[in-house]
C-alpha positions as a Markdown table, in Angstrom:
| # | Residue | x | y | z |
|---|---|---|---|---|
| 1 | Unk | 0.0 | 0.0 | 0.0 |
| 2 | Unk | 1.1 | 3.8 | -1.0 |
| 3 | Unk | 1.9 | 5.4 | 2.1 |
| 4 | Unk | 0.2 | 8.8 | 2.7 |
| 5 | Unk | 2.9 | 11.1 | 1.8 |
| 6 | Unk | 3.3 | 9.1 | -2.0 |
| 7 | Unk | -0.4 | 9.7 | -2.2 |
| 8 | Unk | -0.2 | 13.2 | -1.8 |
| 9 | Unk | 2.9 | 13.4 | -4.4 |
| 10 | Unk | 0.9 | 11.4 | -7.0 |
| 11 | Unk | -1.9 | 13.8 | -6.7 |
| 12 | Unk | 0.0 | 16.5 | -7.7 |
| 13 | Unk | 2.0 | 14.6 | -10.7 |
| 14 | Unk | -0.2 | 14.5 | -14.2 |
| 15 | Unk | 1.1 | 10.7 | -15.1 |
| 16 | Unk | 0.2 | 10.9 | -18.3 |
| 17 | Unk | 2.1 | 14.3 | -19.0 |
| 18 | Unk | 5.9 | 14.8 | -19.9 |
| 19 | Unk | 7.0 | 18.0 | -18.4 |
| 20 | Unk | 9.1 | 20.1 | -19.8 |
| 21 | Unk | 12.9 | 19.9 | -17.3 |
| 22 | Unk | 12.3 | 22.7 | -15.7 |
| 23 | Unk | 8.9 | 22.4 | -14.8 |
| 24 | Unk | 9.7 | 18.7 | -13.8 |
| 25 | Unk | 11.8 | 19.6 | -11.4 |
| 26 | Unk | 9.2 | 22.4 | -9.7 |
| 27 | Unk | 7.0 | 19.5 | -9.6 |
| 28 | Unk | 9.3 | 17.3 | -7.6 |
| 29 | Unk | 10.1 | 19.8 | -5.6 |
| 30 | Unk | 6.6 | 20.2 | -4.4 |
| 31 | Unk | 6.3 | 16.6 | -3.2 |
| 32 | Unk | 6.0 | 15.8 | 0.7 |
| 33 | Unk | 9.6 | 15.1 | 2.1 |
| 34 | Unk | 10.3 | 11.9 | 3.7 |
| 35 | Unk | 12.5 | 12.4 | 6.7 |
| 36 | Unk | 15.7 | 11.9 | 5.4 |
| 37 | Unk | 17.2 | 14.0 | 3.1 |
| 38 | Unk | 16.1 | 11.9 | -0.5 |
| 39 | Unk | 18.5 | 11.4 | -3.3 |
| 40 | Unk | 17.3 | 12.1 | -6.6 |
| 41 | Unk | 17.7 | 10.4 | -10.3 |
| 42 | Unk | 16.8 | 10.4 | -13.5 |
| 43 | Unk | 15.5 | 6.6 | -15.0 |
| 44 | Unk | 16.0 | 6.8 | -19.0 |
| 45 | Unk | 14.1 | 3.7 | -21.1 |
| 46 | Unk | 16.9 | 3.3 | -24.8 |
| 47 | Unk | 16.1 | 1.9 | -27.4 |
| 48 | Unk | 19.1 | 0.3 | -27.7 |
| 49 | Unk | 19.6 | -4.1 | -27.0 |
| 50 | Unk | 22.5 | -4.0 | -24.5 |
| 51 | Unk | 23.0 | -7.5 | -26.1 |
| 52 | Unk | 24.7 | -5.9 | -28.7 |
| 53 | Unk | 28.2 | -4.9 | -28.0 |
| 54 | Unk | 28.2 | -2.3 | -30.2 |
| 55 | Unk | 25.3 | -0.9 | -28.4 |
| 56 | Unk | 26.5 | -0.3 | -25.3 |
| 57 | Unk | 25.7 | 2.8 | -23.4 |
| 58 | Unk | 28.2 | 3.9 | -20.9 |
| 59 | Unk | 30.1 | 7.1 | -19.9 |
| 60 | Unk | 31.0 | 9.9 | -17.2 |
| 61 | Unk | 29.6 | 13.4 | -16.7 |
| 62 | Unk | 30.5 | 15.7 | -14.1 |
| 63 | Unk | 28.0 | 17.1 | -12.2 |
| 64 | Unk | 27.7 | 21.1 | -12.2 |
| 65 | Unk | 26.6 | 21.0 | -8.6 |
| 66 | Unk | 27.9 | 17.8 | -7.3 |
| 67 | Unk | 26.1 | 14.6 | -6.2 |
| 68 | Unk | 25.3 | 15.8 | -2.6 |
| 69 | Unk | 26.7 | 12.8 | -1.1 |
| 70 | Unk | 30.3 | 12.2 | 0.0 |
| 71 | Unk | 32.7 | 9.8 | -2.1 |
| 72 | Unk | 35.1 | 7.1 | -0.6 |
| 73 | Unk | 37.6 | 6.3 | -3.1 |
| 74 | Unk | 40.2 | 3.5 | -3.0 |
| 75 | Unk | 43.0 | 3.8 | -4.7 |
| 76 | Unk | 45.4 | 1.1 | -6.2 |
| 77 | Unk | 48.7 | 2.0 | -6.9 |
| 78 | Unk | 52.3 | 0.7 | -5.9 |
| 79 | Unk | 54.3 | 3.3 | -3.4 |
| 80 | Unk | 55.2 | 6.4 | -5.6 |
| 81 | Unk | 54.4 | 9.6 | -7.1 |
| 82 | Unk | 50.9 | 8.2 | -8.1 |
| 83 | Unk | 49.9 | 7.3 | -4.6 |
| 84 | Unk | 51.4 | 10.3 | -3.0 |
| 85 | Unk | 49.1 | 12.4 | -5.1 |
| 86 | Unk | 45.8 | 10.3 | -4.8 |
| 87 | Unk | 46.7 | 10.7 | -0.9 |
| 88 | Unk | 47.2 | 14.6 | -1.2 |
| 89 | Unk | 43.8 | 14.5 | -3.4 |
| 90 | Unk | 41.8 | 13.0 | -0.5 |
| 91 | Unk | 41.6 | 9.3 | -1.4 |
| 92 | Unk | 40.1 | 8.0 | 1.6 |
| 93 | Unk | 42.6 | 4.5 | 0.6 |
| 94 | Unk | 45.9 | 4.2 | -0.7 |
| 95 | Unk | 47.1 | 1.2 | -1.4 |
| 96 | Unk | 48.6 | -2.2 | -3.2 |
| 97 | Unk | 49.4 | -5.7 | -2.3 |
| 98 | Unk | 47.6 | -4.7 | 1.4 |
| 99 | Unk | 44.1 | -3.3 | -0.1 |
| 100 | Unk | 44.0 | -6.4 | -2.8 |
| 101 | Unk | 44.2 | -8.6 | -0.4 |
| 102 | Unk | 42.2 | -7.0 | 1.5 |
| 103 | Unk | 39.3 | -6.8 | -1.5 |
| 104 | Unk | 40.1 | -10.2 | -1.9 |
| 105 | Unk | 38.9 | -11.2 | 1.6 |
| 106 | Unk | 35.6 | -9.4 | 0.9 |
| 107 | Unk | 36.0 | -5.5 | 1.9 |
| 108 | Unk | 34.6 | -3.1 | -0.2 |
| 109 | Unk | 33.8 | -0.1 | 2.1 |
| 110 | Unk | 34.1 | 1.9 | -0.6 |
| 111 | Unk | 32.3 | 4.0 | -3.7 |
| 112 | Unk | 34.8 | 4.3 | -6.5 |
| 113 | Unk | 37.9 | 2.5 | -7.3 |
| 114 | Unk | 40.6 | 4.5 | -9.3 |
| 115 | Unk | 44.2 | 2.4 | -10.4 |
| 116 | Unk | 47.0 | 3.3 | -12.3 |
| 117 | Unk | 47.8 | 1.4 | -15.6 |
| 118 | Unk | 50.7 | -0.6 | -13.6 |
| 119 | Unk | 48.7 | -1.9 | -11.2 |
| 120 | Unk | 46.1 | -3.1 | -13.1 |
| 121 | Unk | 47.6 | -6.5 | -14.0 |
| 122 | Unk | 47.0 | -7.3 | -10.0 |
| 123 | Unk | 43.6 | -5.5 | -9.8 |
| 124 | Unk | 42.0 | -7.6 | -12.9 |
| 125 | Unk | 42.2 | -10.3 | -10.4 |
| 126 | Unk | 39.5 | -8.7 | -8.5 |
| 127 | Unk | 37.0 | -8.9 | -11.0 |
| 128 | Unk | 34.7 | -11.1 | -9.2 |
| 129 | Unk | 34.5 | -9.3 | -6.4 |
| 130 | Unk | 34.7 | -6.1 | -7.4 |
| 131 | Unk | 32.6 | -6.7 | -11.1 |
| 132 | Unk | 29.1 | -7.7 | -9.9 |
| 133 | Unk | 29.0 | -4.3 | -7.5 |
| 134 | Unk | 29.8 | -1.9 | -10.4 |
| 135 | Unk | 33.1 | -1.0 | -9.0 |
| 136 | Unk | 36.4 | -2.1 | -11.2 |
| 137 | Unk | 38.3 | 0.7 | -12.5 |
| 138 | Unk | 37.9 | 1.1 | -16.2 |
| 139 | Unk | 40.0 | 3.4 | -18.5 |
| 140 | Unk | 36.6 | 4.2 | -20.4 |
| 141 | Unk | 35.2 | 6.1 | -17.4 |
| 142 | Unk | 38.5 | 7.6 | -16.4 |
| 143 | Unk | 39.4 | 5.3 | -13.5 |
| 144 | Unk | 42.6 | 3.6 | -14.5 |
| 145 | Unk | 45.2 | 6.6 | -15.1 |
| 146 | Unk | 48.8 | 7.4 | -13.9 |
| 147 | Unk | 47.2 | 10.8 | -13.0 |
| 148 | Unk | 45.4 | 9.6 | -10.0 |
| 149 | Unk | 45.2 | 13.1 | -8.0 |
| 150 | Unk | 42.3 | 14.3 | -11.1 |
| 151 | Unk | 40.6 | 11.4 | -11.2 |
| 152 | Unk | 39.9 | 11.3 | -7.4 |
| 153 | Unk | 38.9 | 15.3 | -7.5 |
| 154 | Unk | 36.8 | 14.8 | -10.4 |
| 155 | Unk | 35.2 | 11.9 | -8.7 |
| 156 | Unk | 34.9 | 13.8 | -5.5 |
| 157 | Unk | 33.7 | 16.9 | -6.9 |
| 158 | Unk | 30.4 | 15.1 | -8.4 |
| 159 | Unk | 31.5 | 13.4 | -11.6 |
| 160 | Unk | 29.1 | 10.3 | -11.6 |
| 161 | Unk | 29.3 | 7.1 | -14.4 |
| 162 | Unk | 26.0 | 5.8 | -15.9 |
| 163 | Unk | 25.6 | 2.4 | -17.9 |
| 164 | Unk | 22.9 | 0.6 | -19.7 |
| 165 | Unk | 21.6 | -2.1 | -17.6 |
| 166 | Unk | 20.1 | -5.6 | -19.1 |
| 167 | Unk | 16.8 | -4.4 | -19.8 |
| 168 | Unk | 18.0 | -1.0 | -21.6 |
| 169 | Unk | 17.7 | 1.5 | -18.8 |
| 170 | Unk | 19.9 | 3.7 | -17.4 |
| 171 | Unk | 19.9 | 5.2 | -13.7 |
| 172 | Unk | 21.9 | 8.5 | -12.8 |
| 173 | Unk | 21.8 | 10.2 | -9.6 |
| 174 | Unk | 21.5 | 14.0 | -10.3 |
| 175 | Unk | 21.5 | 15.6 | -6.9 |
| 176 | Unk | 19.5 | 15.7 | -3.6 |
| 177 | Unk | 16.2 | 16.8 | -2.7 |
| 178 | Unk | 17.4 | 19.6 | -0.6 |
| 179 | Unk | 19.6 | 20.8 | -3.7 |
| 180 | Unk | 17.9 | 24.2 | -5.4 |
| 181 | Unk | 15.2 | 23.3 | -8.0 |
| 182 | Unk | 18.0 | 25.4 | -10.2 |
| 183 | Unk | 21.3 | 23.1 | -9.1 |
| 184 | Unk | 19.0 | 20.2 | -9.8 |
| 185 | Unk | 17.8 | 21.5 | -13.3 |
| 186 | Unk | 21.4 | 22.2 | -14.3 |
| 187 | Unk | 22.7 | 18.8 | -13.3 |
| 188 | Unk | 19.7 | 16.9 | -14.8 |
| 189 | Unk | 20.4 | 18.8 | -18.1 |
| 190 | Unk | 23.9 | 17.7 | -17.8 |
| 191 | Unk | 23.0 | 14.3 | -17.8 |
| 192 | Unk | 20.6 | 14.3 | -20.5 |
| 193 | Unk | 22.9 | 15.8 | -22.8 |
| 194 | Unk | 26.0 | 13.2 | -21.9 |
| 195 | Unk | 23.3 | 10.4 | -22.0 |
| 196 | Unk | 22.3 | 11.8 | -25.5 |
| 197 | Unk | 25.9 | 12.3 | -26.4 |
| 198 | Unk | 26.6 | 8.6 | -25.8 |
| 199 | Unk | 24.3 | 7.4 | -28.6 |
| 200 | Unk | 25.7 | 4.4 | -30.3 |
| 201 | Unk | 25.8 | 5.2 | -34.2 |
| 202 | Unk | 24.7 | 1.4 | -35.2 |
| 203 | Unk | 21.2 | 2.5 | -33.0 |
| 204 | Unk | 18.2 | 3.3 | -35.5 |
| 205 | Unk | 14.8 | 4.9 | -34.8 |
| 206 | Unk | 14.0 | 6.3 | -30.9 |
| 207 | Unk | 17.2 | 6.0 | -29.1 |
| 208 | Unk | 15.8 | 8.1 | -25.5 |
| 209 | Unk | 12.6 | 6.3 | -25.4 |
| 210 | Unk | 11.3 | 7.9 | -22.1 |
| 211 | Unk | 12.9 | 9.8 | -19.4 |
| 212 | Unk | 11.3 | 10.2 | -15.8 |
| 213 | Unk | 12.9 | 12.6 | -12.5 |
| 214 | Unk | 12.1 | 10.9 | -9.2 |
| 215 | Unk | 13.3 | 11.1 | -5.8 |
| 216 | Unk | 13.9 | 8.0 | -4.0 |
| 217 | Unk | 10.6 | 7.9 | -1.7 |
| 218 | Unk | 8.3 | 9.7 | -4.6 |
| 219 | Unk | 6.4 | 9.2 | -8.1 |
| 220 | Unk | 8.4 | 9.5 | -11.0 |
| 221 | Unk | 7.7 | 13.0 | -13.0 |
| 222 | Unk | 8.1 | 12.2 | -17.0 |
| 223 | Unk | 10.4 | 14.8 | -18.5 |
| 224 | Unk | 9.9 | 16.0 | -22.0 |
| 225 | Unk | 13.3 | 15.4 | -24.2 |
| 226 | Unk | 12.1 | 17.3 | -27.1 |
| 227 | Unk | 14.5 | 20.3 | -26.4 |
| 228 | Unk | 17.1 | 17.5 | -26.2 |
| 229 | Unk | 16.0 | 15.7 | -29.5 |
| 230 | Unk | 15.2 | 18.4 | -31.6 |
């Protein structure tokens, strides 16, 4: 059963509407707020067949405004000038042999992994453990570079990855509900246009099927991608 409070959001949401970004946010914004501070996303429906692996979606975009949530990043590199800088960056880990094995017993108190080309050929080994939850550094979203101090400040400062999921969709956190219907405009926007950006050129016909803005405790408000598309 809908509690209360997601009855009162769905009565101000037209479901069969698509709102134009800005106005989609003002909507969300005038939900009831659950008592914790909500994060928000946008859901996107491709028309794309993730089967295909030369349909893959997947990419970075850095978030005008940041994520509103706070980044622990691990970061696997052999004693040197790359981890001295990931440490002066603010990795919250620094490590080699120690934090593998330490992954490899089944730690991963952590949101983003970030290694340098060398240490890679150790870190593959982690696959299985760090695969299935989304967090094995990959050079296509910026995470496996011998400049390890940029990639943990851009990660920090809000950059966030997306990827197409089995059934074609894609989920991006774009903020928090206490963010200003602006800062959450601007960094939706953002990730519409990278989303858009990331087309695959072997897709034909609709490739951003549907779009919808939600927070995590309310009704999902359809966005309009027209002034996307166009």
């Amino acid at each position: 059963m809908p509690s209360k409070r997601y009855k009162k959001a769905l009565e101000q949401v037209d479901a069969k509407k698509a709102y134009p970004l800005k106005d989609a946010v003002q909507v969300l914004a005038k939900f009831p707020k659950a008592k914790f501070n909500e994060s928000v996303e946008l859901a996107f429906r491709l028309g794309v067949d993730p089967k295909q692996s030369d349909q893959m979606v997947r990419g970075t975009v850095p978030l005008p405004h940041g994520s509103g949530k706070t980044v622990r990043v691990v970061v696997f590199a052999k004693p040197g000038n790359a981890a001295d800088a990931a440490k002066a960056a603010g990795a919250e880990f620094v490590g080699y042999d120690d934090l593998i094995k330490k992954c490899q017993d089944g730690w991963s108190d952590f949101d983003v992994a970030v290694a340098t080309p060398e240490a890679m050929g150790e870190v593959r080994k982690l696959g299985k453990v760090l695969g299935p939850r989304g967090l094995m550094p990959n050079p296509k979203t910026g995470t496996v570079t011998d400049d390890t101090a940029k990639a943990v400040k851009e990660v920090k400062a809000g950059r966030v990855e997306f990827k197409v999921d089995k059934a074609g969709n894609v989920h991006v956190p774009v903020g928090k509900v206490n963010f200003t219907a602006q800062q959450l405009a601007e960094n939706a926007h953002a990730v519409i246009e990278a989303v858009q950006k990331a087309k695959p050129s072997s897709v034909k016909g609709t490739y951003m099927v549907s779009c919808t803005l939600s927070a995590t405790m309310s009704p999902p408000v359809r966005v309009d991608l027209k002034e996307f598309t166009a």
